[in-house]
C-alpha angles and dihedrals in degrees: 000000000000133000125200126202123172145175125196090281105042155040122203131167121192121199120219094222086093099342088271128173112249099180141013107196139190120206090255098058102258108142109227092190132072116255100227095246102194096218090066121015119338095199128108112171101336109190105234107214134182097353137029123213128337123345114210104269084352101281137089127211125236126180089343092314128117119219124185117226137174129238116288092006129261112295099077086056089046139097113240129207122234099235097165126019134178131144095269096035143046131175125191129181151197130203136196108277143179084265099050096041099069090061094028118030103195137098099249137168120195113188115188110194123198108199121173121199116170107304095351141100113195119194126205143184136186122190112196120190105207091170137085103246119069101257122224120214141145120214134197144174108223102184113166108208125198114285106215100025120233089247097099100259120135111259089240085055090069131111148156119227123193125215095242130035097270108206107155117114109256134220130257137202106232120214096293102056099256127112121271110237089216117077116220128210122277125259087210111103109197095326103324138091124196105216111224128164088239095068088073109049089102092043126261133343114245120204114196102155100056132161103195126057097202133037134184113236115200158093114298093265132012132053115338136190122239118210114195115188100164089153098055132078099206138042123202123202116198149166147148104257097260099010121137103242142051119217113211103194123191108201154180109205136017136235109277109288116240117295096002119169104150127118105285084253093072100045112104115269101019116145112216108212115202126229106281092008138109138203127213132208126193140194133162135204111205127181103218119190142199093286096041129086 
């Protein structure tokens, strides 16, 4: 099942098979998001919860006992619920379950909200613990734009310029899947980064020492797209070499480092919800064009 929200500027539709974007849409028809093409990535904007990335032998450890849990973790493999709908918002939701108990023992609500104004998305998420215990979790957006954009621009003309200079080293995923414990120097140079194929052959670039919380993504000249992800450490930018899309992930938590075997509280960029409380997490796409800025 779909649901389909707009504004005068854009089109969006939402399944509700992890509450994953399906199209990004101007008013003239150009799809912004990538189409989840199978033969090379069938992904489009997976929700990553409660983990991101790979856990060490697939499992993480709790209080002394040991849970298995997939890549990524399960929303983005569940069915969510339409709990609000207008024509220029939708929310959908998942809830703890009989299936969901027996990986991740905790009472939780997660509420993805879908909102257009003018030429802006904006994503959020709401995680509830309805439980006793504090619950652990990581959370990321994992939205995969157009690469080239369909504005006419050469796919080597593309970049992505933060909004500040951006010279910290950054992270990177090693053969396995797990994140590497030495930090390696930036390819930004200033704010911006020249997108090349190249860049991904290891896997994504992880930024976890940013300035800037938003960045515009784009041909030279022409529309671009801006990502905000004020409410997120880390930013991971991905792709497939050659692929035709470039996923711009804002994100709280990592893959597992290297050799981990401690209690998931203690694992980098997980978010400790207390008994009764949420947590929200917000990004925005915005397509920005030649008057806007």
């Amino acid at each position: 099942m779909t649901a389909t929200i707009r504004s005068e500027t854009l089109s969006v539709e939402i399944s509700t098979l992890g509450a994953e974007l399906q199209r990004i849409s101007d008013n003239n028809g150009r799809q912004l998001l990538w189409d989840g093409d199978p033969a090379v990535w069938r992904g489009r904007a997976p929700i990553l919860f409660p983990v991101i990335g790979l856990l060490v032998s697939g499992c993480y450890r709790l209080d002394h006992v040991l849970y298995q849990m997939p890549k990524h973790g399960f929303a983005r493999h569940s069915v969510f619920k339409i709990v609000a709908q207008s024509d220029e918002m939708v929310t959908m939701r998942l809830a703890a379950s009989e299936k969901t108990r027996p990986i991740y023992p905790f009472d939780f609500q997660l509420d993805i909200g879908f909102e257009l104004a003018a030429n802006t998305l904006r994503l959020m998420a709401t995680i509830t613990n309805f439980g006793a215990p504090p619950m652990p979790a990581s959370f990321g957006f994992h939205p995969a734009l157009r690469w080239p954009l369909p504005f006419g621009r050469s796919r080597d003309e593309h970049r992505i310029w933060f909004a500040h200079d951006e010279p910290a080293p950054i992270r990177r995923i090693d053969t396995h899947g797990f994140l590497e414990p030495v930090a390696v120097p930036t390819p930004v140079r200033g704010n911006e980064l020249v997108l090349r194929d190249q860049l991904f052959i290891n896997d994504a670039l992880i930024f976890d020492q940013l300035i800037s919380s938003h960045l515009d993504y784009g041909g030279a000249s022409g529309p671009k797209i801006r990502v905000q992800f004020g409410d997120f450490p880390t930013l991971g930018v991905w792709t497939k070499p050659g692929a035709g899309f470039l996923c711009i992930e804002p994100w709280h938590g990592f893959a597992d480092p290297e050799g981990f075997d401690g209690d998931i509280r203690e694992k980098p960029g997980i978010v400790d919800i207390a008994p009764g409380s949420a947590r929200n997490f917000v990004m925005s796409l915005s397509l920005m064009d030649e008057n806007r800025s």
